[in-house]
DRENDO-1510 file (C-alpha; in Angstrom, 1 decimal, always signed):
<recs>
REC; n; res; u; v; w
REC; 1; UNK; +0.0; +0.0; +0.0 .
REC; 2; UNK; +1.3; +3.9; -0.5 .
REC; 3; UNK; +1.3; +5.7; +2.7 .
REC; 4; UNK; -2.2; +7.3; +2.2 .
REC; 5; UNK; -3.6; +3.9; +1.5 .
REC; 6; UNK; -2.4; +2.7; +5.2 .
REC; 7; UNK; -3.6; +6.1; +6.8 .
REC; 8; UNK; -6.9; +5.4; +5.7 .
REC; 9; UNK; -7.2; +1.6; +6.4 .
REC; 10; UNK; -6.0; +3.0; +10.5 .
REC; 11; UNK; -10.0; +4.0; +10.4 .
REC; 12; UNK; -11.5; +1.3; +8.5 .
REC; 13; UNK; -13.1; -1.3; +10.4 .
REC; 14; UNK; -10.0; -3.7; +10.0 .
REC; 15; UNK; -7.7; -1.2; +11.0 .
REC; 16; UNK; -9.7; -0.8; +14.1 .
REC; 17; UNK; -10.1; -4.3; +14.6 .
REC; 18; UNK; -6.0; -4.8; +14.2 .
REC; 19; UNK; -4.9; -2.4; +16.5 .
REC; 20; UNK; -7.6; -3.2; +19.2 .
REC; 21; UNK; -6.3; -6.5; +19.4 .
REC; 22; UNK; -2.5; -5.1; +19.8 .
REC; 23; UNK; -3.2; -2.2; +22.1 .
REC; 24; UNK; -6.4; -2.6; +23.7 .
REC; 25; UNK; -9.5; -0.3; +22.7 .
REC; 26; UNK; -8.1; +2.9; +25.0 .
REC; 27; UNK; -5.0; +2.6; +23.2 .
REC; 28; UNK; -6.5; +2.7; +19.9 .
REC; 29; UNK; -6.6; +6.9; +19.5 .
REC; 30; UNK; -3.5; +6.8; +20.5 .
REC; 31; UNK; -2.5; +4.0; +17.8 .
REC; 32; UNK; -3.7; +5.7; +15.4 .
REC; 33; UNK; -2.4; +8.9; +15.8 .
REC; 34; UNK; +1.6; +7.1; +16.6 .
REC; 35; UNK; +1.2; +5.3; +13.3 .
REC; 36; UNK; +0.1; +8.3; +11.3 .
REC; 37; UNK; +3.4; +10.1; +12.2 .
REC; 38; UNK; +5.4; +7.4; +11.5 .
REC; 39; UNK; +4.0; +7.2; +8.1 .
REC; 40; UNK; +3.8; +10.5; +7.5 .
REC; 41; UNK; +7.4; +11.2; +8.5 .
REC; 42; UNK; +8.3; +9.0; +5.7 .
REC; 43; UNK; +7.3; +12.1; +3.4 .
REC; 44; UNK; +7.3; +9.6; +0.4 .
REC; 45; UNK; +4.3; +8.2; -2.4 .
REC; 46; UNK; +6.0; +4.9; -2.7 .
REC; 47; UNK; +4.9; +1.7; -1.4 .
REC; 48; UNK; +4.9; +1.7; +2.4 .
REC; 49; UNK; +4.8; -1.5; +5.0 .
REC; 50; UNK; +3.9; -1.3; +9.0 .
REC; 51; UNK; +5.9; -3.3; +11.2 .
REC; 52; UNK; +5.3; -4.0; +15.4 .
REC; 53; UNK; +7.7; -6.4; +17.7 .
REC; 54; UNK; +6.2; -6.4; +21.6 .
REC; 55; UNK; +8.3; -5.8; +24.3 .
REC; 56; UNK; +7.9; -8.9; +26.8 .
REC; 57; UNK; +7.9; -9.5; +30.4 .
REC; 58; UNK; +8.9; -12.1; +32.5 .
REC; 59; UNK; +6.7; -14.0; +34.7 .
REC; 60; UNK; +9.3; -16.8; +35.9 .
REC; 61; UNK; +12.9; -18.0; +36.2 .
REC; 62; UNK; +15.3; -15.4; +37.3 .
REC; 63; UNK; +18.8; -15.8; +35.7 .
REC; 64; UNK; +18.1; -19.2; +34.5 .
REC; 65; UNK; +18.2; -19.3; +30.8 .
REC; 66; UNK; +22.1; -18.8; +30.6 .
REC; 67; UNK; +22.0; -22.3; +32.3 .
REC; 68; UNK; +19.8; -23.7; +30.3 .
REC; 69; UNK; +17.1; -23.5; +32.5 .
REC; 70; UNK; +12.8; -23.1; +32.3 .
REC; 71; UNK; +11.4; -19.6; +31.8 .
REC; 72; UNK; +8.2; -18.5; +31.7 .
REC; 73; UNK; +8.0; -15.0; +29.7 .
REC; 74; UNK; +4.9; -12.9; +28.3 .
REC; 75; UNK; +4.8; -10.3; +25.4 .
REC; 76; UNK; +3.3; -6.8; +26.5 .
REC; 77; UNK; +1.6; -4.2; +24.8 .
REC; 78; UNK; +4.3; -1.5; +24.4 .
REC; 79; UNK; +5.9; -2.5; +21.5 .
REC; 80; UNK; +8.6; -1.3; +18.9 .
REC; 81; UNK; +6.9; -0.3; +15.9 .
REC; 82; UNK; +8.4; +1.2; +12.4 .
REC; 83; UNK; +7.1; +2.2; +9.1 .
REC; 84; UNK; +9.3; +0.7; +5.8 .
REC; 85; UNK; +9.9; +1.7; +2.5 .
REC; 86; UNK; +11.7; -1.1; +1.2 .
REC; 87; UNK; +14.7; +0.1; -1.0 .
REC; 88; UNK; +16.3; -1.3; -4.6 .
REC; 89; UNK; +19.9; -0.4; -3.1 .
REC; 90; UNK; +22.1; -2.1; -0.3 .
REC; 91; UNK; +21.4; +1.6; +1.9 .
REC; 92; UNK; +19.6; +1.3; +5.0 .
REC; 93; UNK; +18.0; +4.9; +6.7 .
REC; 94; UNK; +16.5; +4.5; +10.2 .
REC; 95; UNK; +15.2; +7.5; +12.2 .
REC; 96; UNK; +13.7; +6.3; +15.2 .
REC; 97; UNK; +11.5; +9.0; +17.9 .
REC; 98; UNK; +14.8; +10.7; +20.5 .
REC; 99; UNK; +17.7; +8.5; +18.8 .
REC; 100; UNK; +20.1; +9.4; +16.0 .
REC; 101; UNK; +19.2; +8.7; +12.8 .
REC; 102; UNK; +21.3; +5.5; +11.9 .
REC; 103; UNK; +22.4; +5.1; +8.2 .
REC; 104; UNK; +24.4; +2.2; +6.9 .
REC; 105; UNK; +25.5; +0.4; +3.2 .
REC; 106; UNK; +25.0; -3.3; +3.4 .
REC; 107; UNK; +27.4; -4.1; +0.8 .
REC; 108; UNK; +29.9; -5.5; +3.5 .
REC; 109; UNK; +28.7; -7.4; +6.2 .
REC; 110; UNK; +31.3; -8.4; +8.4 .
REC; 111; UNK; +31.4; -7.0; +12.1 .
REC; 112; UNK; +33.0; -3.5; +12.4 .
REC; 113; UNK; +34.3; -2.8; +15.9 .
REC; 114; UNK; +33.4; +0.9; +15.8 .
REC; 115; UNK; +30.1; -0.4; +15.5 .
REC; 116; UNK; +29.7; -2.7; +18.5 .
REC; 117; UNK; +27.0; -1.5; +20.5 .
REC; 118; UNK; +24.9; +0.7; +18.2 .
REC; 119; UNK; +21.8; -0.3; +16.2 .
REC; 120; UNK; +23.9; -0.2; +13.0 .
REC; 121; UNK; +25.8; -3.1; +14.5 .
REC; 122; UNK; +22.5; -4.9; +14.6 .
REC; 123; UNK; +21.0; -4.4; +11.4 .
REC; 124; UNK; +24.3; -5.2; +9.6 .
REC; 125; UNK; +24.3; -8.4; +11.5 .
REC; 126; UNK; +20.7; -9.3; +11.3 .
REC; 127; UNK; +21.2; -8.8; +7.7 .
REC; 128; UNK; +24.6; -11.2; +7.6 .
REC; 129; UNK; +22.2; -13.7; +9.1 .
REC; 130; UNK; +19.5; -13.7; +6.5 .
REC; 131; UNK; +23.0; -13.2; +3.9 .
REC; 132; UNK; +24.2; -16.4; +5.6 .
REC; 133; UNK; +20.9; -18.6; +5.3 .
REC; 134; UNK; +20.8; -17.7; +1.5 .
REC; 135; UNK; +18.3; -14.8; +1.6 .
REC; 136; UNK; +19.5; -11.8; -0.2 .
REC; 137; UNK; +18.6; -8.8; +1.4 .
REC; 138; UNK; +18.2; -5.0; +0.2 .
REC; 139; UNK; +18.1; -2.2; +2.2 .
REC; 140; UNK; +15.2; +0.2; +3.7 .
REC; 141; UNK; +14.1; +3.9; +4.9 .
REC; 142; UNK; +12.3; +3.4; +7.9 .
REC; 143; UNK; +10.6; +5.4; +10.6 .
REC; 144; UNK; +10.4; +4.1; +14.3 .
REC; 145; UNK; +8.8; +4.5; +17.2 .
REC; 146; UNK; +9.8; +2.7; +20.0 .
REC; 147; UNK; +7.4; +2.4; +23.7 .
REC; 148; UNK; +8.9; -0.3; +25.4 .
REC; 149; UNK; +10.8; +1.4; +28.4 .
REC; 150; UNK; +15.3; +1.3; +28.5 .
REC; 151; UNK; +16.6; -0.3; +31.4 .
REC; 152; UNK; +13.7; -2.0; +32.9 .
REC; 153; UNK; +13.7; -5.4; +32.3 .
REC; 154; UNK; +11.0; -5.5; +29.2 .
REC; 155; UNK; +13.8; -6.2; +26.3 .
REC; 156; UNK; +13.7; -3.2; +24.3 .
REC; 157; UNK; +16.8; -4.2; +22.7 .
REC; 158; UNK; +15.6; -7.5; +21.5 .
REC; 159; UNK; +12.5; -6.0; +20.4 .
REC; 160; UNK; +14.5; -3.8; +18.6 .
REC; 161; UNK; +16.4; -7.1; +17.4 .
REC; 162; UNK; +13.3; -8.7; +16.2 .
REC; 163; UNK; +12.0; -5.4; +14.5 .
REC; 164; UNK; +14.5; -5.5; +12.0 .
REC; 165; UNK; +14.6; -9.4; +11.5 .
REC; 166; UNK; +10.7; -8.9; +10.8 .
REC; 167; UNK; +11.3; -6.3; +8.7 .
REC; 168; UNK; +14.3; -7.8; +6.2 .
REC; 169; UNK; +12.0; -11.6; +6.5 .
REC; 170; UNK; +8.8; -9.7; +4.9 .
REC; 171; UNK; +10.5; -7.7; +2.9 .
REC; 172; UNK; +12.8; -10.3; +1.3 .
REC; 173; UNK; +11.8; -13.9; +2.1 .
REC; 174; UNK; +8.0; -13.1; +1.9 .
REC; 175; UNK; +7.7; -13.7; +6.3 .
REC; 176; UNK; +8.1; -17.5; +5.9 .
REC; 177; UNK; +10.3; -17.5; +9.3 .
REC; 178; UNK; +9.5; -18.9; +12.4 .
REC; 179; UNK; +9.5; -16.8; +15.5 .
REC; 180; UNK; +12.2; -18.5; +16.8 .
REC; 181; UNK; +14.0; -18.6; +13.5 .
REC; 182; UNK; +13.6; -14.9; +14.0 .
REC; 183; UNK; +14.9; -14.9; +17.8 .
REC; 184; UNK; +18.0; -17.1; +16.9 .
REC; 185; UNK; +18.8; -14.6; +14.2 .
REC; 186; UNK; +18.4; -11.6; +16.8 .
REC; 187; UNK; +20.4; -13.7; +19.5 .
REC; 188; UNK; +23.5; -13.9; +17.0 .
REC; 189; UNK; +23.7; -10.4; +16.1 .
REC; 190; UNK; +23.6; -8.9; +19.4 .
REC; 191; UNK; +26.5; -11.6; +20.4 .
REC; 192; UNK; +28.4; -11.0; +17.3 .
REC; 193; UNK; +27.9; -7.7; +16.0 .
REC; 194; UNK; +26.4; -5.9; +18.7 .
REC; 195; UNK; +29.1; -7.1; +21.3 .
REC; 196; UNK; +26.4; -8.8; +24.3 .
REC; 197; UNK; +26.4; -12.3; +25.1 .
REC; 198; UNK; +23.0; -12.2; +25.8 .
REC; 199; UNK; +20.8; -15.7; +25.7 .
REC; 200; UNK; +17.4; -16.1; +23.2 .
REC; 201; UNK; +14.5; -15.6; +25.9 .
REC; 202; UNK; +14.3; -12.2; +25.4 .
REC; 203; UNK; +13.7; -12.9; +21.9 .
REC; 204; UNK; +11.6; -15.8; +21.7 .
REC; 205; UNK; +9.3; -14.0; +23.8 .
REC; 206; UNK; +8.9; -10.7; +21.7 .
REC; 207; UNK; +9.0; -12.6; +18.5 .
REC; 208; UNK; +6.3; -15.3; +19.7 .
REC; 209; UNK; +3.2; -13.2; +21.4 .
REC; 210; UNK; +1.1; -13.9; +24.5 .
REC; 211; UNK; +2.6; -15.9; +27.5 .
REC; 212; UNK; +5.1; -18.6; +26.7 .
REC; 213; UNK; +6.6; -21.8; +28.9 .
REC; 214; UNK; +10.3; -22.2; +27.5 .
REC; 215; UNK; +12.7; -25.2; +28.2 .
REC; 216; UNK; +16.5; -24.5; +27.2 .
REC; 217; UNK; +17.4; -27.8; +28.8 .
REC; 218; UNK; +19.0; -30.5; +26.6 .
REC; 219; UNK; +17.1; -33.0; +27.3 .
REC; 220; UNK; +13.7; -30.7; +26.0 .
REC; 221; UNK; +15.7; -29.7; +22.8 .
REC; 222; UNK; +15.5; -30.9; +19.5 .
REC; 223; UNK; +18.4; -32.3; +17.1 .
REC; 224; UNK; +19.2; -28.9; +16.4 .
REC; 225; UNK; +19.7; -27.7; +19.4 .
REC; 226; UNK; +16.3; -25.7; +19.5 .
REC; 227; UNK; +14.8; -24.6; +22.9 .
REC; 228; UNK; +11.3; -26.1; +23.9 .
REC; 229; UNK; +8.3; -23.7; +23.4 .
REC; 230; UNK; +4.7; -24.1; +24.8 .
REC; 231; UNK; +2.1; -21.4; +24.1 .
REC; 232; UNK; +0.4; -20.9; +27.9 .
REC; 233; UNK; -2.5; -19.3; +29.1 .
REC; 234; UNK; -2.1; -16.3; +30.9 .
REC; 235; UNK; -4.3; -13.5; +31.7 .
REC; 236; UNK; -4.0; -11.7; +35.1 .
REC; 237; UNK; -6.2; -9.3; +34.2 .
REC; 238; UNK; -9.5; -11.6; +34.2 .
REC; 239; UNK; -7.9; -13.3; +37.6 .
REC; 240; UNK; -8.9; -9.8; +39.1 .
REC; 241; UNK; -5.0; -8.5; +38.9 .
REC; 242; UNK; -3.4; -5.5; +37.5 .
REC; 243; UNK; +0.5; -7.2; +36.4 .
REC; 244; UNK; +2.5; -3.5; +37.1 .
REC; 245; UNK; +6.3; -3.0; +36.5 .
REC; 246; UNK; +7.8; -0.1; +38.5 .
REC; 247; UNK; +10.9; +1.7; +37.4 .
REC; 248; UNK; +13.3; +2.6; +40.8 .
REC; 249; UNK; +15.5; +4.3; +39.3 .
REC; 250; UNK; +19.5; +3.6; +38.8 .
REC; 251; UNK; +20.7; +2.7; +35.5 .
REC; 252; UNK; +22.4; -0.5; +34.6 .
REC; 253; UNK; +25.8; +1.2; +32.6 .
REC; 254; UNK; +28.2; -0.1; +35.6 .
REC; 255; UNK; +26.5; -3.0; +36.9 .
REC; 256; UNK; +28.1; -5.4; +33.6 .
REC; 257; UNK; +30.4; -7.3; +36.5 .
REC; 258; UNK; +27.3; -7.9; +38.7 .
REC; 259; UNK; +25.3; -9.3; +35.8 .
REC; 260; UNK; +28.4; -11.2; +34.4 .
REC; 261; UNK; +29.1; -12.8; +37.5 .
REC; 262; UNK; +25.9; -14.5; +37.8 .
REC; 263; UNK; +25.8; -17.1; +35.0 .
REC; 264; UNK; +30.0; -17.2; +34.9 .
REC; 265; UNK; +29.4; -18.2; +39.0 .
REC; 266; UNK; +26.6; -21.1; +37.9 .
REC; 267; UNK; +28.9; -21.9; +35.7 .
REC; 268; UNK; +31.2; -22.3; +38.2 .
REC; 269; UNK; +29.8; -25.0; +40.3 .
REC; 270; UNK; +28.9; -26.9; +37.5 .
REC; 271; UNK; +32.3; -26.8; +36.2 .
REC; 272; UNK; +33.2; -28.5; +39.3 .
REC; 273; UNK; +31.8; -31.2; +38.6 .
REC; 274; UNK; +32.9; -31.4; +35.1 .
REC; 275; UNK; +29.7; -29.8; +33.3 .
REC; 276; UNK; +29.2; -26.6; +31.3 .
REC; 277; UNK; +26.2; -25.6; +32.8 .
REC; 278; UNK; +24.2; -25.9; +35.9 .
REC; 279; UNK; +21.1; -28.0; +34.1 .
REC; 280; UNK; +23.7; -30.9; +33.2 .
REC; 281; UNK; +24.4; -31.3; +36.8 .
REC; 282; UNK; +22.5; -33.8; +39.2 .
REC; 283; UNK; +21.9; -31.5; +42.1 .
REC; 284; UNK; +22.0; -34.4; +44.8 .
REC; 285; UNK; +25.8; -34.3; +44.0 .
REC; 286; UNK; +26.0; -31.1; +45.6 .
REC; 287; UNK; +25.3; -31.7; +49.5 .
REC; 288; UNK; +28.2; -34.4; +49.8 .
REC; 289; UNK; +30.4; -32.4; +48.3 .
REC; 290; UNK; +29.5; -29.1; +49.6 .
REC; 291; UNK; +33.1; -28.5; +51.4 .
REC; 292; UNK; +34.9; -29.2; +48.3 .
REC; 293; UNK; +32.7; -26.9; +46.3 .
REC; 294; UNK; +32.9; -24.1; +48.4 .
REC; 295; UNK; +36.2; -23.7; +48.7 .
REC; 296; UNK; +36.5; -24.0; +44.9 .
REC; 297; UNK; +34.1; -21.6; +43.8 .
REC; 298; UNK; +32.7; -19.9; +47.0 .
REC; 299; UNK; +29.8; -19.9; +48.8 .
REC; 300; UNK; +27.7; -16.9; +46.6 .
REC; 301; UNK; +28.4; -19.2; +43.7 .
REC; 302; UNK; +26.7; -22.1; +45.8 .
REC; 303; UNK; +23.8; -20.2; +46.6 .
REC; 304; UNK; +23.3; -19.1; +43.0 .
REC; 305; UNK; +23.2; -22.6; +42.2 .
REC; 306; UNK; +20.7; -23.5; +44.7 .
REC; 307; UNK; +18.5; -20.8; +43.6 .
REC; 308; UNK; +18.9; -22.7; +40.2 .
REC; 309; UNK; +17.4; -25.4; +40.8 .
REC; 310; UNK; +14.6; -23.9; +43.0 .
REC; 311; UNK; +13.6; -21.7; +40.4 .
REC; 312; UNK; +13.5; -24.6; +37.7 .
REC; 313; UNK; +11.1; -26.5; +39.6 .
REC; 314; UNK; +9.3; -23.4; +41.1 .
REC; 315; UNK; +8.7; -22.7; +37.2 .
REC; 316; UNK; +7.0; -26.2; +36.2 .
REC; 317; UNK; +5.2; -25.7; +39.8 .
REC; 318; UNK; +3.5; -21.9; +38.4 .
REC; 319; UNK; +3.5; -23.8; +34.7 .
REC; 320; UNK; +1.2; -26.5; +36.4 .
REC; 321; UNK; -1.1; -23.7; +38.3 .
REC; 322; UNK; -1.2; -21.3; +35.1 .
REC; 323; UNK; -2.6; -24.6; +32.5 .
REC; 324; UNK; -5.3; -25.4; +34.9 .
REC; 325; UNK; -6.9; -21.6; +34.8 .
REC; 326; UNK; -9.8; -21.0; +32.6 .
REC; 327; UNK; -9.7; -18.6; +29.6 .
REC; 328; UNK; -11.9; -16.6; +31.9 .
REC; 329; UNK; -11.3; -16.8; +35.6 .
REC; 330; UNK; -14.5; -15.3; +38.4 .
REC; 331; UNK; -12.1; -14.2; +40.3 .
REC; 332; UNK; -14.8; -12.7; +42.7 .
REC; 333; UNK; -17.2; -15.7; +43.0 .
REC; 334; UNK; -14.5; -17.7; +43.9 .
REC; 335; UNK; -13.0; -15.9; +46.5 .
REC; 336; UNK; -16.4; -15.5; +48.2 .
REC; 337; UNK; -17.4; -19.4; +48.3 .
REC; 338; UNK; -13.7; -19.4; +49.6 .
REC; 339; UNK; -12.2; -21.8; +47.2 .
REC; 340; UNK; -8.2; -22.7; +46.9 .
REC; 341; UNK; -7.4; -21.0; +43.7 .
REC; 342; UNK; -5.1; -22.2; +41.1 .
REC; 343; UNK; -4.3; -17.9; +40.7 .
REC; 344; UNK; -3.1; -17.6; +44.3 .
REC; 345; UNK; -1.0; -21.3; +44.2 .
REC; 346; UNK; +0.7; -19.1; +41.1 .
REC; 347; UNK; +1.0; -15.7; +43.1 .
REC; 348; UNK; +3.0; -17.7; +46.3 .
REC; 349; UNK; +5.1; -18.9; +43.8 .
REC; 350; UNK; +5.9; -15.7; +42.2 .
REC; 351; UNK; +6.7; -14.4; +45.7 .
REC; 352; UNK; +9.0; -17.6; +46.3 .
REC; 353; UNK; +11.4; -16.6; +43.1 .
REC; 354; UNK; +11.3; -13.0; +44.7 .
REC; 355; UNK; +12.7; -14.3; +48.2 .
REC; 356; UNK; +14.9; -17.0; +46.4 .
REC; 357; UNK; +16.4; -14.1; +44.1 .
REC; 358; UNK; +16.9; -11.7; +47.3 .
REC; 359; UNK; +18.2; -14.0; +49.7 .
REC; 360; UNK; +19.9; -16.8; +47.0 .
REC; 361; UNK; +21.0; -15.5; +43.5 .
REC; 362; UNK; +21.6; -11.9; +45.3 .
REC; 363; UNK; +20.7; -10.0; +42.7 .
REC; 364; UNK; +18.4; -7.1; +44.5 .
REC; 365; UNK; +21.2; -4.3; +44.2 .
REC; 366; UNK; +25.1; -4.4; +43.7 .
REC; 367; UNK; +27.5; -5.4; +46.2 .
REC; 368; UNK; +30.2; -2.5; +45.3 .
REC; 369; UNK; +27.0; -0.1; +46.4 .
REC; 370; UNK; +24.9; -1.6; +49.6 .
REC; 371; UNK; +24.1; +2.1; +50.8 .
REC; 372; UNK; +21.8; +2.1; +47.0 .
REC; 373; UNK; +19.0; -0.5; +47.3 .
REC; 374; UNK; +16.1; +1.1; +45.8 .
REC; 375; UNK; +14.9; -2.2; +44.4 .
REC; 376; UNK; +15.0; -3.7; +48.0 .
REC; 377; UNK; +12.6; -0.4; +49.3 .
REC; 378; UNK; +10.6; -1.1; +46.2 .
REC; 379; UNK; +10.1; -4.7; +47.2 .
REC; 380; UNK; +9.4; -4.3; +50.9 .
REC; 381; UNK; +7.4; -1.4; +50.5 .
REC; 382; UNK; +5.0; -3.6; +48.1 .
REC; 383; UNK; +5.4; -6.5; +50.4 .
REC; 384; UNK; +3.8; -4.7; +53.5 .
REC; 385; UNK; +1.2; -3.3; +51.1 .
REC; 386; UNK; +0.0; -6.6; +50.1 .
REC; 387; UNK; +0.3; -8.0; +53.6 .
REC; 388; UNK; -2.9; -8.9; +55.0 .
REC; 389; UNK; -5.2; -7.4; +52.4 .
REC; 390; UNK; -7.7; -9.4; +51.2 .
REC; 391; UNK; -7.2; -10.0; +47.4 .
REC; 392; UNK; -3.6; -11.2; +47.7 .
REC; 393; UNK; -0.7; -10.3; +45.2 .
REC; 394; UNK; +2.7; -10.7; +45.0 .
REC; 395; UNK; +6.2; -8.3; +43.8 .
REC; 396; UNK; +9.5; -9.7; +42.5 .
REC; 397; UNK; +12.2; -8.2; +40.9 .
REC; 398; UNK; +12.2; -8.1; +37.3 .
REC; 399; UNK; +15.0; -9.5; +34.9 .
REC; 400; UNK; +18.5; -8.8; +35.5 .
REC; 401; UNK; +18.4; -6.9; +38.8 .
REC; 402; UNK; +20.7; -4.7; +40.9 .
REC; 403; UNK; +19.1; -1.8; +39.8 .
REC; 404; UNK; +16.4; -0.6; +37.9 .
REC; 405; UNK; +12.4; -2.3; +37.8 .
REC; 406; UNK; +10.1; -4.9; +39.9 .
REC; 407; UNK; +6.5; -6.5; +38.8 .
REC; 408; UNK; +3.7; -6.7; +41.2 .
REC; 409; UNK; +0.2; -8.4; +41.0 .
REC; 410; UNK; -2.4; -5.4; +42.3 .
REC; 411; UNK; -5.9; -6.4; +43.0 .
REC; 412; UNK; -7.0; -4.3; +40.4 .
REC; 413; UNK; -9.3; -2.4; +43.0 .
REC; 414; UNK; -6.1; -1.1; +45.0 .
REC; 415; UNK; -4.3; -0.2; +41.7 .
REC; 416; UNK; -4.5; +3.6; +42.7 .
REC; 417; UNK; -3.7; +3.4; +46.0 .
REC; 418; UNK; -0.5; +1.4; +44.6 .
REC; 419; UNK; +0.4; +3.7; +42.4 .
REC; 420; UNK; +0.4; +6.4; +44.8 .
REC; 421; UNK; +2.8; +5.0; +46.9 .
REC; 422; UNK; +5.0; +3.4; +44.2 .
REC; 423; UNK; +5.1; +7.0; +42.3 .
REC; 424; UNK; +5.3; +9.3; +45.7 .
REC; 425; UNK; +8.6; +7.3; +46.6 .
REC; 426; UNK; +10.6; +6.7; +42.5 .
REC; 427; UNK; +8.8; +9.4; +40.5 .
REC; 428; UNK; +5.3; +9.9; +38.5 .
REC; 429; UNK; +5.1; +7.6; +35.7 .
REC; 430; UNK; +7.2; +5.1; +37.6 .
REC; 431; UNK; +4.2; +2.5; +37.9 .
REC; 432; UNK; +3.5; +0.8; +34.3 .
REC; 433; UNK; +0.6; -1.3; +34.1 .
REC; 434; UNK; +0.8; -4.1; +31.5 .
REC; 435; UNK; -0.8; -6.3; +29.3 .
REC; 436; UNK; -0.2; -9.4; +27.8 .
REC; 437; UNK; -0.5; -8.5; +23.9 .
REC; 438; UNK; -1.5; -12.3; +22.2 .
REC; 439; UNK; +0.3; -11.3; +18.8 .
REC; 440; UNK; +4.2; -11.1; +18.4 .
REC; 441; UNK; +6.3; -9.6; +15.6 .
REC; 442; UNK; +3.9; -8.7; +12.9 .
REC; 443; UNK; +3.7; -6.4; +9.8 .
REC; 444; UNK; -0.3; -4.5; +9.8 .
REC; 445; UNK; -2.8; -4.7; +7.2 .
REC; 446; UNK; -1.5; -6.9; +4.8 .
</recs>
């Protein structure tokens, strides 16, 4: 479609239809309006395509993917979203809402080191990947728009990732790729080009949509090495709970040695006893040889370990509660004919991973700063919040840690009162409410 083709499909029945189902009905003015700017910024009468990667959130396993672990992960509303012109030259332009505009030639594709760390570094990459699998790409003006929030634990990079693999799949290769064929391409850029060992949750989760159960063990993947991935159902919302991230503040620009240390100390204990990572290990080993073990890798690393395994069956325990909700949960009914619900079997287990990852993995704030904890205050000031109110709830922190964002479960009738005491304390705008969005990467209207 040319750009005024799109701008008037955003008001046509479909178009409403479309983004209702990616952003809710009161996010659709806003929808429209985001995605008119974006196409209008393209200032061009060509042939214009609307791309959107979620950001995601995760509902369970702290720090266990990098050990091949279980995860349970969710795609959210706020979402990366750009509008393409695709190009008949190797040139990519990409302007994106307070960034600088990025412009690259994809004629050479290998890693630059001036590059490492900025988007060009990514789509050069991304596009190696898709040059590597026998798909040859061309480049693209674009105009982005990103809402999912830096440094707080919803994966803006990846999304980011996933954006362009969307983008250069539909564009060239007519969107035939899985979403973890996308994720695996995103995963390798950001390790090679981008310069972060980071692991493939992050992108499984924006690429896939709604709530996902993923097994990185070896024993769950496939001959090629594939993670396991289960579509769950998930819906807090219809349990009677608002699912809030909020932001404490602190960035994340020095805190690369505390995050390091975590999977490298894991890696640790299982090296001891001749693994590579913690999910090849038989965790009964560990007891008889605890004195050994702690004097070869210390007791931190031990206690990371234990969390490990804690969190991997604390996972398939919430994975168990989760499957046995309804589509639709009367939340209210049940509580008043005082029934054990399968919602607050999940919630205690959300608040166990919280505990495990405070007192265990150690991961609240940094060590090199105790007198900083605002994640800690953020945590124990939701804690006694929840404490004896009817309704239940629980708060953990969210991904990495040491700085920066938790998650709560509100009852969605002491949202306000939450969010009054979240935002007198780190800021207004510091409470985020979130929602799981059911569809991942995606181009509109086609």
């Amino acid at each position: 479609m040319t750009g005024k083709e799109l701008l008037r499909e955003l008001d046509s029945s479909g178009g409403v239809k479309q983004l209702s189902a990616l952003y809710g009905d009161e996010g659709l003015d806003a929808a429209r309006r985001r995605y008119s700017s974006l196409i209008e910024g393209l200032e061009t009468d060509g042939e214009v395509r609307l791309f959107s990667v979620p950001g995601r959130t995760e509902l369970g396993g702290n720090h266990t993917d990098h050990n091949r672990g279980r995860v349970l992960a969710a795609s959210i509303q706020l979402d990366a979203a750009a509008a393409v012109c695709p190009s008949q030259d190797k040139k990519v332009f990409f302007r994106s809402t307070g960034h600088d505009d990025v412009e690259l030639d994809l004629s050479d594709l290998s890693p630059r080191e001036e590059e490492r760390g900025e988007t060009s570094a990514l789509i050069r990459g991304i596009a190696a990947e898709f040059a590597a699998q026998g798909t040859p790409v061309m480049g693209f003006r674009a105009n982005g728009d990103s809402q999912v929030l830096p440094g707080s634990g919803l994966s803006s990079s990846a999304a980011i990732e996933i954006l362009f693999a969307k983008i250069f799949d539909n564009l060239y290769w007519g969107g035939k790729r899985s979403a973890l064929e996308l994720a695996k391409i995103g995963q390798r850029a950001e390790n090679i080009y981008f310069g972060k060992p980071c692991g493939l949750m992050d992108q499984i989760a924006c690429a896939s949509g709604g709530a996902a159960a993923i097994d990185f063990g070896p024993e769950e993947s496939d001959a090629r090495g594939d993670p396991k991935v289960r579509a769950i159902n998930f819906d807090p919302e219809a349990a009677g709970f608002s699912l809030c991230v909020v932001a404490t503040g602190g960035g994340h620009e020095d805190l690369v040695p505390d995050y390091a240390a975590v999977p490298a100390e894991m890696k640790a204990v299982a090296a001891f006893f001749g693994k590579s990572v913690l999910r090849e290990v038989d965790e009964k080993l560990i007891i008889p040889r605890l004195g050994e073990l702690r004097r070869a890798a210390g007791d931190r690393a031990v206690l990371r370990a234990i969390h490990f395994f804690n969190e991997n069956r604390r996972v398939d325990a919430m994975l168990a509660a989760l499957e046995k909700l309804p589509a639709r949960h009367d939340w209210a009914r049940s509580r008043k004919e005082n029934k054990i619900e399968e919602m607050e079997i999940f919630l205690d287990l959300v608040n166990g991973s919280a505990d495990s990852s405070w007192q265990l993995l150690q991961n609240i704030y940094s060590p090199k700063d105790p007198a900083r904890q605002n994640v800690s205050l953020a945590l124990a000031l939701s804690k006694d919040f929840l404490k004896g109110n009817s309704g239940h709830g629980a708060c953990r922190v969210h991904g990495g840690g040491f700085a920066g964002t938790i998650q709560s479960y509100i009852p969605k009738e002491r949202l306000e009162d939450y969010r009054k005491l979240m935002e007198g304390i780190f800021g207004k705008g510091s409470l985020t409410v979130l929602k799981v969005r059911p569809i991942g990467a995606a181009e509109l209207f086609l």
